[in-house]
Each structure stands twice: as structure tokens, then as C-alpha cells.
C-alpha positions, 0 to 999 in steps of 0.5 A: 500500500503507497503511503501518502502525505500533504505538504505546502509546496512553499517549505520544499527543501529542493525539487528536481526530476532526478532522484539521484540527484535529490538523494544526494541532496538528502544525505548532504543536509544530512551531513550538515545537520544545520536544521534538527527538524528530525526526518526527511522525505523524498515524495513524487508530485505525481502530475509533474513527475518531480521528486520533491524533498521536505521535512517530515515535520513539515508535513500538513495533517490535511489540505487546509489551504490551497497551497497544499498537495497531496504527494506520494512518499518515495523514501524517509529518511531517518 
């Protein structure tokens, strides 16, 4: 069963089409740890195809706004 979870697309920590690229992304904030807002996620915008990474904490109970999507959740990243 795919998970699913909204997100307002304005707290993205980056976008692209390319899930390596986005992967890397993950592991380099990571590294930095500049932000201790616990989990990452890479979620699919299945419209455009694009990967999107957010914080988990980030993440809206339900799409209280229209800035908010609905997304499917490719990785989490602990």
C-alpha cells in the first residue's frame, strides 16, 4: 500500500526530476545537520513527475489551504 502525505509546496527543501540527484541532496543536509527538524522525505508530485524533498515535520495533517498537495512518499529518511 503507497503511503501518502500533504505538504505546502512553499517549505520544499529542493525539487528536481532526478532522484539521484535529490538523494544526494538528502544525505548532504544530512551531513550538515544545520536544521534538527528530525526526518526527511523524498515524495513524487505525481502530475509533474518531480521528486520533491521536505521535512517530515513539515508535513500538513490535511489540505487546509490551497497551497497544499497531496504527494506520494518515495523514501524517509531517518
Amino acid at each position: 500500500m503507497e503511503e501518502r502525505i500533504f505538504f505546502n509546496r512553499g517549505n520544499a527543501i529542493a525539487a528536481s526530476a532526478d532522484s539521484k540527484e535529490l538523494f544526494y541532496r538528502a544525505a548532504e543536509i544530512e551531513k550538515m545537520k544545520q536544521r534538527d527538524k528530525g526526518k526527511l522525505v523524498i515524495v513524487t508530485d505525481e502530475d509533474s513527475g518531480e521528486y520533491i524533498l521536505f521535512w517530515n515535520a513539515d508535513q500538513e495533517a490535511e489540505p487546509a489551504s490551497g497551497d497544499v498537495k497531496e504527494y506520494k512518499v518515495e523514501k524517509l529518511f531517518d
